[in-house]
C-alpha positions as CSV (number, residue, x, y, z in Angstrom):
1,X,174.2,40.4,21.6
2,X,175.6,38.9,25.0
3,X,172.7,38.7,27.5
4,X,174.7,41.2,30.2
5,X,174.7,43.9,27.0
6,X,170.9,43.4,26.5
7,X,170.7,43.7,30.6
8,X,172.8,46.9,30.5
9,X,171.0,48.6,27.7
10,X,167.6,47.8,29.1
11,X,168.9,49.5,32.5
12,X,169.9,52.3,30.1
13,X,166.9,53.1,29.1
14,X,164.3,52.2,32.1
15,X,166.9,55.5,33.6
16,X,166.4,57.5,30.2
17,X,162.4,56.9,30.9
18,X,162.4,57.9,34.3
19,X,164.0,61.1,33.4
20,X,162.2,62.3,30.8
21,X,159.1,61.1,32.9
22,X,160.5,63.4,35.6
23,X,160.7,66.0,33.8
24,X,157.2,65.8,32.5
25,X,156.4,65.9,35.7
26,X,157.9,69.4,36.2
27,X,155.6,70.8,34.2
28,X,156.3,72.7,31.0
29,X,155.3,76.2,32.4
30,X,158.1,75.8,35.2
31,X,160.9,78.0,34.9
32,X,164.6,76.9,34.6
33,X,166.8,78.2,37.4
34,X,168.7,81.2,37.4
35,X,171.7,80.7,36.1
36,X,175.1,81.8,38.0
37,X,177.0,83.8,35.5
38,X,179.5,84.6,38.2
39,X,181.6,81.0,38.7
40,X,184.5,82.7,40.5
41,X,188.2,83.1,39.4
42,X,189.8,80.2,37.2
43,X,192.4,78.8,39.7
44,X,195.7,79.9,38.8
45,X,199.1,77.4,38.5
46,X,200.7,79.7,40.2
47,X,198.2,80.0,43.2
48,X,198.7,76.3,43.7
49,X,199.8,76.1,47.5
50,X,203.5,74.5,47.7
51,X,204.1,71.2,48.0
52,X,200.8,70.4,46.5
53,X,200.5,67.4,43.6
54,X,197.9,68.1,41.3
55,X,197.1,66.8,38.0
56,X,196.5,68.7,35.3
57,X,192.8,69.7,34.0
58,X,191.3,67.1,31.4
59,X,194.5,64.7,31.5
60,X,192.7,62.0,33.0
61,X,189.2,62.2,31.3
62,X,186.1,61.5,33.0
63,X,185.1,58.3,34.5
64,X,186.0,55.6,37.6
65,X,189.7,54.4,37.4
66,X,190.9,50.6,37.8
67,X,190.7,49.1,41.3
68,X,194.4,49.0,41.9
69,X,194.4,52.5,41.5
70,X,192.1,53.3,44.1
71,X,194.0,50.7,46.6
72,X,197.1,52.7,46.1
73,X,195.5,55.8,46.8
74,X,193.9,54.3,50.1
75,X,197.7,53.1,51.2
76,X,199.0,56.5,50.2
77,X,196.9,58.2,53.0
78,X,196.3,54.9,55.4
79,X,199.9,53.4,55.2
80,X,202.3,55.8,53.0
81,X,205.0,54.4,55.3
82,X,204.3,50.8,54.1
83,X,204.0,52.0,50.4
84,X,207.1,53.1,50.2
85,X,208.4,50.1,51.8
86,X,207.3,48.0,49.6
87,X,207.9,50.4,46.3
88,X,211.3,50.3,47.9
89,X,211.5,54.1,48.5
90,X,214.4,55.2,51.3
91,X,214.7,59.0,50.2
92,X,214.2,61.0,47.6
93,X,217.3,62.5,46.6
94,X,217.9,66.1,44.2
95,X,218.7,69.6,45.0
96,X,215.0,70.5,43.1
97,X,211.6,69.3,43.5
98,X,211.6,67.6,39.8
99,X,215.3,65.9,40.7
100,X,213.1,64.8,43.7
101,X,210.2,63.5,41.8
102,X,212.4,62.0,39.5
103,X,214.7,59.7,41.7
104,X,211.5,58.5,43.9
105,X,210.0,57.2,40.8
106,X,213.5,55.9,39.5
107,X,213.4,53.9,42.6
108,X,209.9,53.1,42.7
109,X,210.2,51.4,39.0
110,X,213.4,49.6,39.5
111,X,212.8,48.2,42.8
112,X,209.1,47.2,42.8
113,X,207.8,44.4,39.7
114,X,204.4,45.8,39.7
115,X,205.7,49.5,39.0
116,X,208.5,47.8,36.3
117,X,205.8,46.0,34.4
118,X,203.5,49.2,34.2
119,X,205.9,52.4,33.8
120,X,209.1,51.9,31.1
121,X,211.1,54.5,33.2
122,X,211.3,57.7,34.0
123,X,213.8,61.0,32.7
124,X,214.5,64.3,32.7
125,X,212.6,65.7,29.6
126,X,212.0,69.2,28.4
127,X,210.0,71.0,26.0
128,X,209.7,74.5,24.3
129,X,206.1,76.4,25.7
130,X,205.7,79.4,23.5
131,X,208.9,82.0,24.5
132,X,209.3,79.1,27.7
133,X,211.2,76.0,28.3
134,X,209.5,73.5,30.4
135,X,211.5,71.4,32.7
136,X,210.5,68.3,34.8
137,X,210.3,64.5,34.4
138,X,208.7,62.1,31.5
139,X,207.4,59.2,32.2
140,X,206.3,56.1,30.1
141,X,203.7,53.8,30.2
142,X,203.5,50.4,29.2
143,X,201.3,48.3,30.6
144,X,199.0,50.4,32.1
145,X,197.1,52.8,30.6
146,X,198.0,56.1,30.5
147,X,194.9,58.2,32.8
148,X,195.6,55.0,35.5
149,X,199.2,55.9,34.9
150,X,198.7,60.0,36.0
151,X,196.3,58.8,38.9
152,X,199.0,55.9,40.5
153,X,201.6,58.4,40.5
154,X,199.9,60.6,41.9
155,X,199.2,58.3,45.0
156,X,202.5,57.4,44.6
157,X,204.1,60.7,44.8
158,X,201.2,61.9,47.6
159,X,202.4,58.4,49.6
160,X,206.3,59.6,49.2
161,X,204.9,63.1,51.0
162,X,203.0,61.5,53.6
163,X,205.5,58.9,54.4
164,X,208.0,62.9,55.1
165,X,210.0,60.7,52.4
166,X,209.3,63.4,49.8
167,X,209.7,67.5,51.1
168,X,208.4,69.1,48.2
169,X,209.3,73.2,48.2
170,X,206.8,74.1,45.7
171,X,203.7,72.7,43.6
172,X,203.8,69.9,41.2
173,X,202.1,68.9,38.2
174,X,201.3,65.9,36.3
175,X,199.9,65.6,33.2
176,X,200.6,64.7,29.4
177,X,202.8,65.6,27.0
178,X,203.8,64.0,23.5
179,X,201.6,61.0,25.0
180,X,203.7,60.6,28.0
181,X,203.1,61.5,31.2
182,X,204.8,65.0,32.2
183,X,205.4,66.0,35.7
184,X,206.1,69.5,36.1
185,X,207.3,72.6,38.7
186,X,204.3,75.0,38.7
């Protein structure tokens, strides 16, 4: 075992110590908290306010994301204008929000070598949903992986809106489907 694994699982459990020490502490008498049974109305997709990018519950997992992915969300809200210079993003053509999405990403992975290198492209794509067909845009990742994927288009998409490059008339939606990333009209 590597000296930095030995460091990390000491660290571990010197935390795991301290908590069961502070809850020793407590007392065992103490009573737990009440409980709040009453957590409020599960948001709704359809309550999403328009123009909105969201990403779907549980399609990214838990944990911190890769640096760049956190850079591009800084530029998306500090310099969107810049980021879609450099993504080479003009306009965002369509007559729908998805034909929107779909040609800013087009752009987006053709143009810029970083984007081409992690995403293989991006289509129209649709799916049967129960008694529903789902509409909106696949994309595939290659070398990237795929929670980093959801999150950088996310800033990417956000940057398009904030750089008034993207006008989105209703809510958006990405998440996963058949492995790929899905982007969706809710």
């Amino acid at each position: 075992m590597t000296d930095l694994k030995k460091q990390i699982r000491e660290a571990i459990w010197l935390l795991l110590e301290e908590e069961s020490d502070d809850k020793k502490d407590d007392g065992p008498n103490k009573p737990d908290p009440p409980k709040d049974d009453k957590k409020g109305p599960k948001p709704d997709k359809k309550s999403a306010k328009p123009g909105s990018i969201q990403i779907a519950k549980g399609s990214t997992g838990r944990g911190r994301f890769t640096g760049f992915v956190g850079a591009a969300g800084a530029r998306s809200k500090k310099d969107p204008k810049g980021l879609m210079e450099d993504l080479g993003v003009k306009s965002a053509k369509g007559s729908t929000d998805i034909e929107k999405v779909k040609s800013v990403l087009r752009v987006a992975i053709s143009y810029n070598a970083t984007m081409r290198e992690a995403f293989a492209g991006a289509t129209s794509f649709s799916f049967t949903e129960g008694a529903n067909t789902v509409k909106g845009v696949k994309v595939s990742v290659k070398a990237i992986k795929r929670r980093d994927g959801i999150k950088f288009l996310s800033h990417t998409l956000t940057g398009a809106k904030n750089a008034d490059v993207l006008d989105l008339e209703s809510a958006i939606e990405i998440g996963v489907q058949d492995n790929d990333i899905f982007i969706q009209q809710i």
